[in-house]
N, C-alpha and C positions, 0 to 999 in steps of 0.2 A: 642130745648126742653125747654119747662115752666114748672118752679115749683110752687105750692102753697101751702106755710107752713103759719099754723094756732097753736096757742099755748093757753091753760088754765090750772089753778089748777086741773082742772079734766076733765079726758078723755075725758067721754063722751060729753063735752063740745066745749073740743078743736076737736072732731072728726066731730062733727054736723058742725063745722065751716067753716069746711075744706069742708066739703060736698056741703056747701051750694056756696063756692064760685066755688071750680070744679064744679056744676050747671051752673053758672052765664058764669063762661070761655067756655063752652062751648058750650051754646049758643048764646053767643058773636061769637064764630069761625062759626059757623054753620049760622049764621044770614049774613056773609060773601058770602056764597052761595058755603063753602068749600065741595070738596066729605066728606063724612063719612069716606069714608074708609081712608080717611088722616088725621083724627085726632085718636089719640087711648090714653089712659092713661094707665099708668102700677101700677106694684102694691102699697098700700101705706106703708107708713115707720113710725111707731109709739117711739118717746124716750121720756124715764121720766128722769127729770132732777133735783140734787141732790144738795143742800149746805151741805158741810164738815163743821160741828160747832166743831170738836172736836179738842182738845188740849190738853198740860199738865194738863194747870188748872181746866179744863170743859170738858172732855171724856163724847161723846153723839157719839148714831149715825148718819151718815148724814140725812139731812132731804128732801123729795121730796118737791120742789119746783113747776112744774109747770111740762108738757106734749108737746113736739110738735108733730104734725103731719104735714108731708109731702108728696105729691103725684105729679108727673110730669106728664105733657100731652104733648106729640111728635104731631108737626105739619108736615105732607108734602106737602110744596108748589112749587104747578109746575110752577105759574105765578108768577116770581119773582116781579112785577111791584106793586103787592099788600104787597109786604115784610111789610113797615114802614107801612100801615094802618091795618093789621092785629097786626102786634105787639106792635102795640100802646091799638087796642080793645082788647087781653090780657091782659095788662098790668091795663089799667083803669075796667077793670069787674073784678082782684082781684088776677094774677098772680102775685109772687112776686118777683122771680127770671128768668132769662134767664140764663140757663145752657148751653148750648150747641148751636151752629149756625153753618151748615154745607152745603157748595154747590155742587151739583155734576151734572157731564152731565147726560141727560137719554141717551145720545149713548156713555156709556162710554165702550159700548164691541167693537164698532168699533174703538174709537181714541186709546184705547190699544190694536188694533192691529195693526194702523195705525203709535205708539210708535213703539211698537216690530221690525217692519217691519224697520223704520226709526236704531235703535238699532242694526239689525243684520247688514245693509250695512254699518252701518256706523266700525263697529269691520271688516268686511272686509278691507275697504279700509285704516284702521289703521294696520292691519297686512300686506295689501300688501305694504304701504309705510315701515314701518318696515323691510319686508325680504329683497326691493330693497334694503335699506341700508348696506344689506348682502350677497346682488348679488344672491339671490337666492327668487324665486317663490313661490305664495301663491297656495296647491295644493287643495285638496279637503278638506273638513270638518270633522275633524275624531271626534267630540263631540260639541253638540251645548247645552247649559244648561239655561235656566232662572232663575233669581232670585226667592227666596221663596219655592226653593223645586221642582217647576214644572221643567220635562226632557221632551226634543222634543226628537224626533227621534235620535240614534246615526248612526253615519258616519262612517264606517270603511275604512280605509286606503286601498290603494290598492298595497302595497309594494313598491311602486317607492320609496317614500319617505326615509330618513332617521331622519329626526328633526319631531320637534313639536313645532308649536307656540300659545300660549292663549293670544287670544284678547279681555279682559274684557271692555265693555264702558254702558254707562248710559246714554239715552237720556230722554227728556221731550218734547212732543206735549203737547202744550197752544192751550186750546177752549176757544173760545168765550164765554164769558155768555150773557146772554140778555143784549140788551144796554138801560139800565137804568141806570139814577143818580137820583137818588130823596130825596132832602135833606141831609141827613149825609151819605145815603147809593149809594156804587157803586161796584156792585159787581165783575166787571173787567173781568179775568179768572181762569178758572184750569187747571192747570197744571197737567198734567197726563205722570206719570215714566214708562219709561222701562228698566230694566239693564240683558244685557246677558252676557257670557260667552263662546267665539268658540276656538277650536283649532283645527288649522289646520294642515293640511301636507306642508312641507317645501321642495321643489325641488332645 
């Protein structure tokens, strides 16, 4: 995410300014050959800004000094390989900040499941090393729960049992990101979590 704040003694001034370079940004991105639908701007943010003269000796009210205006435009880029030359043409067409810089897989439904999947064998085979330690057997699944509120299906016990084991664990599957280095930037991978919670039946 790019911001670009423009500042005047009066609004309409600092607003025109702002206007003209959000123009300029954005067809700098678009001269790119980025889709539309990956650039968007949200709303803008107008403050006026005040000096405090006042004092024991000189009681005045503060006085508005000047206006900025701010507006940020969200890029989405799917070809990381153009990262450092798009946000270079931001930067020199008139954005002034870099807010926010975020990487994500677009198959992040599959490697979180491909986490999950990794998460629940792995709480198995901590609980059955655990009950070996106890000389007793890992039985069926009487509650399986994911982090964040979501419930899978629950397990009910079929009486044999008499205990109860929770095996809470956390895994992380690492994607690849594109393999690029160029210049300062390397975007490596992401890391994508999964943390469940089972408890079993104890034989």
């Amino acid at each position: 995410m790019l911001s670009i704040e423009t500042f005047d003694a009066t609004l309409a001034k600092a607003k025109q300014d702002n206007d003209l370079k959000i123009k300029t940004v954005l067809e700098s991105l678009k001269s790119h050959k980025l889709d539309a639908r990956s650039i968007q701007t949200d709303a803008i943010v107008i403050e006026p800004h005040y000096w405090n003269r006042n004092s024991s000796d000189n009681p005045a009210p503060p006085k508005l000094t000047h206006y900025t205006v701010r507006r940020n435009v969200i890029v989405a880029l799917k070809d990381v390989s153009k990262f450092e030359t798009i946000l270079a043409a931001a930067l020199e067409s008139g954005a002034n900040y870099v807010q926010d810089i975020t990487f994500k897989s677009s198959a992040l439904r599959k490697h979180r499941d491909q986490a999950r999947s990794m998460a629940i064998r792995a709480a198995k085979e901590k609980a059955t090393a655990l009950a070996g330690e106890l000389g007793m057997k890992v039985g069926k699944p009487f509650t399986i729960t994911e982090n964040g509120g979501n419930y899978f299906p629950t397990y009910r016990s079929s009486g044999r049992g008499n205990a109860l084991m929770n095996a809470q664990i956390s895994v992380a599957s690492d994607v690849p990101a594109a393999e690029v280095v160029q210049g300062t930037f390397a975007p490596g991978q992401i890391s994508i979590e999964a943390n469940v919670s089972v408890v079993f039946e104890l034989q």
